[in-house]
N, C-alpha and C positions, 0 to 999 in steps of 0.2 A: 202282220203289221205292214202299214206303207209306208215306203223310204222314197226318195230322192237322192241321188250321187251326182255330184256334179261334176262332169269330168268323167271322159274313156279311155283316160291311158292306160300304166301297167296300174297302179293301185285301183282307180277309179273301177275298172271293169273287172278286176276279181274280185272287190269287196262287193260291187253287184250282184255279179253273179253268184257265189256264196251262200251271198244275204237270201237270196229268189231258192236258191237247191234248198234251202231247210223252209221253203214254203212262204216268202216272206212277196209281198207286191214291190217291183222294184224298177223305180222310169230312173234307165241313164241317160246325163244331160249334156249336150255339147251344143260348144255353137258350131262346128265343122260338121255343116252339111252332110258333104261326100264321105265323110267319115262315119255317121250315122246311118246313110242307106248303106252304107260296106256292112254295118254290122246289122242290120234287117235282112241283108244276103246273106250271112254267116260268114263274111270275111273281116278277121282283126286286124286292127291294127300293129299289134304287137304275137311275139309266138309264147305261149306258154305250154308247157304240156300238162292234158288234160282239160284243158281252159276252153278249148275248142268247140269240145263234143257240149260241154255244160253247159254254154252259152246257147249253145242249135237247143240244145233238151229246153232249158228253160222260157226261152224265148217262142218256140213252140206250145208248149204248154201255158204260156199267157201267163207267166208271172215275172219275168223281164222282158220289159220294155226300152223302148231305144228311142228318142226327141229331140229337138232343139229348141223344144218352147218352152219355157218356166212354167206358164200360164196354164199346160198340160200338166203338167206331174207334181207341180211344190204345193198346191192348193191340197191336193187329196192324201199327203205326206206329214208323216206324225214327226218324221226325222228326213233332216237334209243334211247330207255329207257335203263338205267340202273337199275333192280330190285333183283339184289340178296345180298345173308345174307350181312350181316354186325357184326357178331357175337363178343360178348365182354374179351377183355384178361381178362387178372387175376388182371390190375391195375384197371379194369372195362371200358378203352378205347376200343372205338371200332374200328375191327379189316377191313381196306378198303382194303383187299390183291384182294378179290374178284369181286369188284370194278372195282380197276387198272386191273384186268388179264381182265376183261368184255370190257375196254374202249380201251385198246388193240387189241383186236380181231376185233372189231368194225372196227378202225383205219387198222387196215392188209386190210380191203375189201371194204371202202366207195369210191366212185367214181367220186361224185362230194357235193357239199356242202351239210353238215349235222347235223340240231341240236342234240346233243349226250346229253340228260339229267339223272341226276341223280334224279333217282326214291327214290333207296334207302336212309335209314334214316344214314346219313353221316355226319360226324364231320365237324368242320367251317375249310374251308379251303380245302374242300377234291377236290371240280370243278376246285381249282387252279393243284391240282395234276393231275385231269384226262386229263387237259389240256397240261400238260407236255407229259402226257405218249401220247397221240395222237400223239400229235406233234411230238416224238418222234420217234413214229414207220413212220409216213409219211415222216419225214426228214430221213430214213433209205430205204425208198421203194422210195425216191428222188424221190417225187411227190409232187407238192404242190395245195394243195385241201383244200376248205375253210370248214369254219365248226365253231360252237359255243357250249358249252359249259354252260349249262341251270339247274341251283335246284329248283326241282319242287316236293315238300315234300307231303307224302302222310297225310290222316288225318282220315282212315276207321279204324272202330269198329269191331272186329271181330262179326260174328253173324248179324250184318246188313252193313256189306259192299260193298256188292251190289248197294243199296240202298243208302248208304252214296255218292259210285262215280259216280250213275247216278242224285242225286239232294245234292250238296256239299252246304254246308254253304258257303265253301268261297274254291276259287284257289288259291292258292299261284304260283310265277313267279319269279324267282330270275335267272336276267341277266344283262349283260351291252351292250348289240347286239339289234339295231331297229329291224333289220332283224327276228333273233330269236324270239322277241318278238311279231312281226305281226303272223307269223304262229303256236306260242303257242296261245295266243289269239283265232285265226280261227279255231282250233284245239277243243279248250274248247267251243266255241260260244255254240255250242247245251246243255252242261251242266251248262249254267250260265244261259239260258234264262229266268229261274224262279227269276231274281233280286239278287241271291245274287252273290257277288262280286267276281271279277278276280284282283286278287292284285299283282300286278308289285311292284318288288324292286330290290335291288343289291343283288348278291350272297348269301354275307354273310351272309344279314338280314332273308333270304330264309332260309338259313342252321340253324342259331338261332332260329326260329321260330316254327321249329319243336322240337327241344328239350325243347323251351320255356311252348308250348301249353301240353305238355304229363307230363312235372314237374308239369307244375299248376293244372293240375287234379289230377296228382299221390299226391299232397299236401293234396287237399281237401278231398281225401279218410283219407291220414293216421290224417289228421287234426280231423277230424269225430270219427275215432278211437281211438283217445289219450280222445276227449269229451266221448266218451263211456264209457273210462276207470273211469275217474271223475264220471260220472253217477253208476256204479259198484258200486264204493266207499261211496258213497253220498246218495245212493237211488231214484237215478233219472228216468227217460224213456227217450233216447238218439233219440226213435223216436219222441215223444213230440220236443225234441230239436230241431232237424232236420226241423221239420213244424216252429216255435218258427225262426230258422234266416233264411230259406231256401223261406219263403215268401217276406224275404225283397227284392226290386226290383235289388239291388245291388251286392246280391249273387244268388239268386236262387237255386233250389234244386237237381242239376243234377251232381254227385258222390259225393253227403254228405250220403252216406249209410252207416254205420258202420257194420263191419263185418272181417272176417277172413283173411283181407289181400288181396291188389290186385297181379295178377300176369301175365303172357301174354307175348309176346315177344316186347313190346312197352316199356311199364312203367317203366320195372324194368330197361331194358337197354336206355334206353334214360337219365333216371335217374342216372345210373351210371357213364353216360356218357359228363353229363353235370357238376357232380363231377370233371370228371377226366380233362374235357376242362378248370376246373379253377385250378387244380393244375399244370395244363401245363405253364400254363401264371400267378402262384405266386397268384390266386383265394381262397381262402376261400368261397366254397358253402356251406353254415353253414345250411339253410336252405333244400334244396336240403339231406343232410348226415342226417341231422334228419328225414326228410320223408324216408328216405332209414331204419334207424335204426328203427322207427315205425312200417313200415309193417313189418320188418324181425320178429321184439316180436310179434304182433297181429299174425303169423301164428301159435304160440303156446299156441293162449289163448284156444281155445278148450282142448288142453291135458291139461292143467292148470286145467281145470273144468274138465276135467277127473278124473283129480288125487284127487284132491281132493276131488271126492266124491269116488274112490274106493282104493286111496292108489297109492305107486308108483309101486308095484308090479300087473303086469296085467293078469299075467298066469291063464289060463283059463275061462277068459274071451271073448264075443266074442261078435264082432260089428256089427252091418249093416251102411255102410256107403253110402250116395245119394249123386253121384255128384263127379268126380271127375276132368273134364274140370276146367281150370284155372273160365270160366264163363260162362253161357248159351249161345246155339248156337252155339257152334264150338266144335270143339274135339282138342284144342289146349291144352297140359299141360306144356306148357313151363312156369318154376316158380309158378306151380299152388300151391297153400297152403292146396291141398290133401297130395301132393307127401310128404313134411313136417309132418301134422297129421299123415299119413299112418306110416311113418320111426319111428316119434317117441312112435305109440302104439304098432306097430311091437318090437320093442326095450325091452319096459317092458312084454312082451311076450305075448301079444293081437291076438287075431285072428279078420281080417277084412272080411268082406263080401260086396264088394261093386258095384255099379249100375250105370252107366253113360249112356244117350243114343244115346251118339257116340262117347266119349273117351274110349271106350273100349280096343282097337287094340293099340291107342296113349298109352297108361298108361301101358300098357305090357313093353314097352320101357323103358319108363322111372321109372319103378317097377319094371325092369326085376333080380333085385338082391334079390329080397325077395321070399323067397321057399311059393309055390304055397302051404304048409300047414299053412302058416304063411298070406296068403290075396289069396284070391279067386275073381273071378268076375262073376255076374250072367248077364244072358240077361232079368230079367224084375226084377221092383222095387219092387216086394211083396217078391220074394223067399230068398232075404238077413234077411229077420225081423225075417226068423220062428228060436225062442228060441233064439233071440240073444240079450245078455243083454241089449243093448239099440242101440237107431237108433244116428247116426251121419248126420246132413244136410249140406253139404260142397258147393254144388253149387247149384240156384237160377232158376232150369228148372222146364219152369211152370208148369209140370204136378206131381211139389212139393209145389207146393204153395196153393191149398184147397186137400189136398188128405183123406181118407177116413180113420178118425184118429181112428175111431171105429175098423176098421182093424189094423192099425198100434197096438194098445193096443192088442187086441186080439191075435198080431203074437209076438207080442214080450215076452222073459221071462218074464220082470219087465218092465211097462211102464217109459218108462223113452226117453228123445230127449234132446239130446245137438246141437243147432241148431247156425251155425255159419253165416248164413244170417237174421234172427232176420225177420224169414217168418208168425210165430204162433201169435195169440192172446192170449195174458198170462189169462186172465180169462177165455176164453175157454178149454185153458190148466187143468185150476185149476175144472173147473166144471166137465170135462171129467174125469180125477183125473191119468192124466202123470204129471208124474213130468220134470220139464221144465227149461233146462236151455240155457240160450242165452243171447248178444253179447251188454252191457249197457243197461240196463232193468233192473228195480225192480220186481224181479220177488218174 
């Protein structure tokens, strides 16, 4: 089949590629030039693993393709995706400008019937718009050309989403077109043959369903986190807890992890976004606004246990920190609970030193206000420790999780780890003789 993707971010170019590896014709679209010869060179813009090598294979093999013209690739495409930003205003709605400019352009060049789907994570109500604005330009270019209008929400992790779009738990299908529905179906057949399901429904329930699925997780982090807190307080182990309901068959153990807050470009805006679709319509998200308020406090419990063990003044002080990706496997820092810790040790006049091993480049950007004597960045995780009063653990990449804590003592001024993913064994801590602080734990 030929497809069209609009858009080469993180969804736009693995649903591409994907689409291309199970043999499918597939032109990704951008208008960012320089961004399109990067990926004719084999350079992304984003890191995935695996995502790499897929893109070089297919792209060589002439079934991904890479453009910035419509004109090339929507003409000879049976299906056009819509994959780009969806970025959130300042009421935390988010913003479908680019969207409607994608469905547009689409509509300036299809030629005969074409399911036109929204990839991107889009407010309820938004397929009703793209379908206006099609309609619209085809009633202006006085043609009439049939076409449907398809939400097909995505559900990838960053770090294994690869993996996620070629064996998905489930498809989602939101249309009211037989038509559409037959060849999204035929479309997915090769990704559903392992049993699990392709679920057909109307639009809206489509659209809901993605905001539904990323609040119910973003809950059970910040749910986990407020248990932590309690456990702090109490003298509890929040991992004890975690095993304690996370075995019952009812919930299960999959983001009951407490730690420093999630972040990513899903969570936080889906989240705010599911806020802002009930105040549109006179909603009280009561639920929803407290997961939001929870993780925004959980990004400042590390300087919290900062402070209080050096004071609020930080001058001269000086950190190693690991990990600055919102989460392992990606170099994504959008909303990450680094960029937070960093600002506010920066603040009481801290010096960082920190290690990521592929938010490097990412975290420039989004750190780019802080004077390079105020946070540094190394390229390997020992050379931050040497003489720095204590190590900071901010994200969960495994080659932090058994590391060589004899070293870690030995590089450090004062052994000492404030660990905001709760990775260390507190009695091994205690035998080794750092001193150990982390995230609901009697320590």
């Amino acid at each position: 089949m030929n497809l069209s993707i609009v858009g080469t971010g993180y969804v736009g170019l693995v649903t591409g590629t994907c689409f291309a590896e199970m043999g499918n014709t597939v032109w990704c679209i951008d208008i960012d030039e320089a961004k399109i010869e990067n990926l004719k060179k084999g350079i992304l813009p984003i890191y995935e693993p695996a995502l790499e090598e897929m893109v070089a294979r297919n792209y060589k093999e002439g079934r991904l393709h890479f453009t910035t013209d419509y004109a090339q690739a929507v003409p000879q495409s049976k299906i056009c995706f819509i994959a780009v930003g969806t970025p959130p205003g300042e009421d935390g709605s988010a913003d479908v400008s680019y969207v409607l400019a994608a469905a547009r352009s689409i509509a300036q060049q299809i030629k005969e019937y074409t399911v036109i789907v929204d990839k991107s994570t889009v407010p309820v109500g938004t397929s009703e718009k793209v379908r206006d604005a099609v309609q619209k330009v085809l009633d202006d270019r006085q043609v009439k050309i049939g076409f449907d209008v398809v939400s097909n929400p995505e559900f990838l992790k960053e770090g294994v989403a690869v993996d996620d779009f070629l064996r998905p738990d489930r498809v989602v299908i939101g249309t009211d077109s037989e038509q559409a529905r037959s060849i999204m179906q035929e479309l997915y057949e090769p990704f559903v043959s392992n049993g699990h399901p392709l679920l057909v429904m109307d639009i809206k329930s489509a659209e809901i369903t993605k905001y539904a699925a990323n609040a119910m997780l973003a809950t059970r982090i910040s749910f986990m986190n407020e248990i932590a807190k309690l456990c702090d307080t109490l003298g509890g182990d929040v991992k004890a807890v975690r095993q304690g309901i996370g075995t019952d068959s009812r919930i299960g153990m999959s983001f009951l992890y407490a730690g420093c807050g999630y972040g990513g470009s899903c969570f936080p805006k889906d989240v705010k976004e599911l806020i802002a679709v009930g105040k549109r319509n006179n909603i009280d998200m009561k639920i929803a606004q407290a997961v939001e308020q929870v993780n925004e406090e959980q990004k400042h419990i590390l300087v919290q246990q900062i402070i209080k063990k050096y004071g609020e003044n930080l001058t001269g002080k000086t950190f190693a920190l690991w990990g600055l990706a919102f989460k392992p496997q990606t170099d994504d820092m959008r909303e990450a609970p680094s960029i937070v810790i960093i600002n506010e040790l920066v603040k009481r006049g801290a010096h960082i030193r920190a290690y990521d091993p592929e938010a490097y480049q990412t975290a420039k950007h989004y750190l780019n206000h802080i004077a390079h004597t105020a946070l540094s960045y190394e390229k390997d995780m020992w050379t931050p420790l040497s003489s720095a009063d204590a190590l900071i653990l901010v994200t969960e990449w495994k080659q932090f999780r058994q590391p060589d804590f004899d070293k870690i003592k030995q590089s450090l001024k004062t052994p000492v780890i404030f660990d905001g993913r709760n990775q260390y064994s507190i009695t091994l801590m205690k035998e080794l003789g750092i001193e150990y602080h982390c995230i609901g734990r009697n320590v």
